[in-house]
C-alpha positions as CSV (number, residue, x, y, z in Angstrom):
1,X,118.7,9.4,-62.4
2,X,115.9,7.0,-62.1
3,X,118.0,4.5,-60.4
4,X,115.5,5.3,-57.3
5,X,112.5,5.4,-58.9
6,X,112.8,1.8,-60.4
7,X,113.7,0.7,-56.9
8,X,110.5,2.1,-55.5
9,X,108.6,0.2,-58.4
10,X,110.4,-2.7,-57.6
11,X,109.9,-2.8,-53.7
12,X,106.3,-2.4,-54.8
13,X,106.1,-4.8,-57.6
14,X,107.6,-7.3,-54.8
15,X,105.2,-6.7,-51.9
16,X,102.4,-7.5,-54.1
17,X,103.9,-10.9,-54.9
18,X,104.8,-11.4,-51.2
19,X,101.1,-11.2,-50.4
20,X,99.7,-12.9,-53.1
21,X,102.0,-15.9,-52.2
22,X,100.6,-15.6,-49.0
23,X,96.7,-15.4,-49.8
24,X,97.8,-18.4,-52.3
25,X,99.7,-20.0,-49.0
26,X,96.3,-20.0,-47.2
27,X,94.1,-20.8,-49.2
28,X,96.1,-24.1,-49.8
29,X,96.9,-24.7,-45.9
30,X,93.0,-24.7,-45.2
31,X,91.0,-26.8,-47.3
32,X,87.4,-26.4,-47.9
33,X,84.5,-28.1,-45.7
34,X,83.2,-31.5,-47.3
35,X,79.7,-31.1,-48.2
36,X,77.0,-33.0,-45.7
37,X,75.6,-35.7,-47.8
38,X,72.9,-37.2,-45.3
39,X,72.0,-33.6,-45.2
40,X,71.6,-33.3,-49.3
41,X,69.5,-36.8,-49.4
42,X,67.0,-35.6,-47.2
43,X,66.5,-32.3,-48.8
44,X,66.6,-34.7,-52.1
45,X,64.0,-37.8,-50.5
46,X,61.9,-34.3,-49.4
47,X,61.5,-32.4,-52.6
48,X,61.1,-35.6,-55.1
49,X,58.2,-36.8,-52.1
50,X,56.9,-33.7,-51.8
51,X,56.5,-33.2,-56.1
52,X,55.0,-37.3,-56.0
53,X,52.2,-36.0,-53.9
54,X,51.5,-33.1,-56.1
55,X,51.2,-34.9,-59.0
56,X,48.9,-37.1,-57.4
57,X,51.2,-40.0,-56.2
58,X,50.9,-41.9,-52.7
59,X,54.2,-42.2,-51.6
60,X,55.9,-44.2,-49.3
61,X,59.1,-44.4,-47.3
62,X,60.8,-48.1,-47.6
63,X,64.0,-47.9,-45.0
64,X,66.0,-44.4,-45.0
65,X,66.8,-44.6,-48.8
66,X,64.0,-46.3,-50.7
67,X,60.7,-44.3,-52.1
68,X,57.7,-45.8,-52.8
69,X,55.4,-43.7,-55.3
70,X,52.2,-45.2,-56.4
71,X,48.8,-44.3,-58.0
72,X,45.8,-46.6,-58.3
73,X,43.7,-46.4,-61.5
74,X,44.3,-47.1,-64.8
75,X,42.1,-44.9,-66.8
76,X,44.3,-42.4,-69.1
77,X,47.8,-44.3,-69.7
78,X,49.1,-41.7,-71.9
79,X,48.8,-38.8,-68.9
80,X,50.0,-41.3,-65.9
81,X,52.9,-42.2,-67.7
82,X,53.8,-38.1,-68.4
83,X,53.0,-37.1,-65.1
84,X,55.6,-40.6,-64.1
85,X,57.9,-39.5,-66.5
86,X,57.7,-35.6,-64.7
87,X,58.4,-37.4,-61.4
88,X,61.5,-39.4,-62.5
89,X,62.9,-36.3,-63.7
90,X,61.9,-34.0,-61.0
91,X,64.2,-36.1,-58.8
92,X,67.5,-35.3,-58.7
93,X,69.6,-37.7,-57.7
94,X,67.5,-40.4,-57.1
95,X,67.6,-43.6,-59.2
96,X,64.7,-45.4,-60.2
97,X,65.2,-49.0,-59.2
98,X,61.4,-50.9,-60.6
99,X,58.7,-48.8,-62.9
100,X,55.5,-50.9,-63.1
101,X,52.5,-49.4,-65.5
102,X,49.5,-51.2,-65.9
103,X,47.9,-54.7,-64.1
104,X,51.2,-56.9,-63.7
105,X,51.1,-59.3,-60.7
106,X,54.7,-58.4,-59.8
107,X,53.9,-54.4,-59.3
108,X,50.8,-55.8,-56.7
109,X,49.1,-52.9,-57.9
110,X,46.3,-51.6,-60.5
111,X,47.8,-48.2,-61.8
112,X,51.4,-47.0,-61.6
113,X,54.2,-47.8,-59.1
114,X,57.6,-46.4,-59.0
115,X,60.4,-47.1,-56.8
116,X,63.1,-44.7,-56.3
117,X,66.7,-45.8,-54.6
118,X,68.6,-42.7,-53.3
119,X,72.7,-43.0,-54.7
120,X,75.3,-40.6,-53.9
121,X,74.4,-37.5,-55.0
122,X,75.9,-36.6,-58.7
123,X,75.2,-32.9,-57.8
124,X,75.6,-31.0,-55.0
């Protein structure tokens, strides 16, 4: 009596595997797009440059992965090194390779220098 009705729900119950084997089958056979990382380091070297200069930093390009903030001055230590600390933070991805704060001879500055080396990205 419902020898036909449980091979209706069958069938059914089969096709749906059928084509989620086959949805699974190409999604597996065509692998995503590997992201452009040149791409993300400029959008990365642009933002933390573009927050340096609105904090009040000088910056400067060294090469196509070095950054160069600086600030000259020295009057309020406690407020340069916040707005530095704001900058290192601010830029994702971005390593900070030398901090100099202060009158040192090896920072050739008098005020705040930070240099940033871009690394492959940790986010993307």
């Amino acid at each position: 009596m419902f020898k036909k009705e449980k091979t209706i729900l069958s069938s059914i119950i089969a096709g749906f595997a059928v084509c989620a084997y086959l949805a699974a089958w190409t999604m597996y056979s065509s692998p995503r797009e590997e992201p452009d990382f040149e791409a993300k380091k400029v959008a990365d070297m642009r933002e933390c440059e573009s927050f340096g200069k609105h904090k009040g930093f000088s910056t400067r390009r060294v090469g196509d992965s070095v950054l160069e903030m600086t600030v000259d001055g020295f009057d309020d230590p406690k407020f340069t090194f916040a707005m530095s600390e704001a900058i290192i933070l601010a830029c994702d991805n971005i390593d900070v390779k030398n901090y100099c704060m202060g009158i040192a001879t090896e920072c050739g500055i008098d005020g705040t220098k930070i240099v940033f080396s871009y690394e492959k990205p940790k986010v993307f």
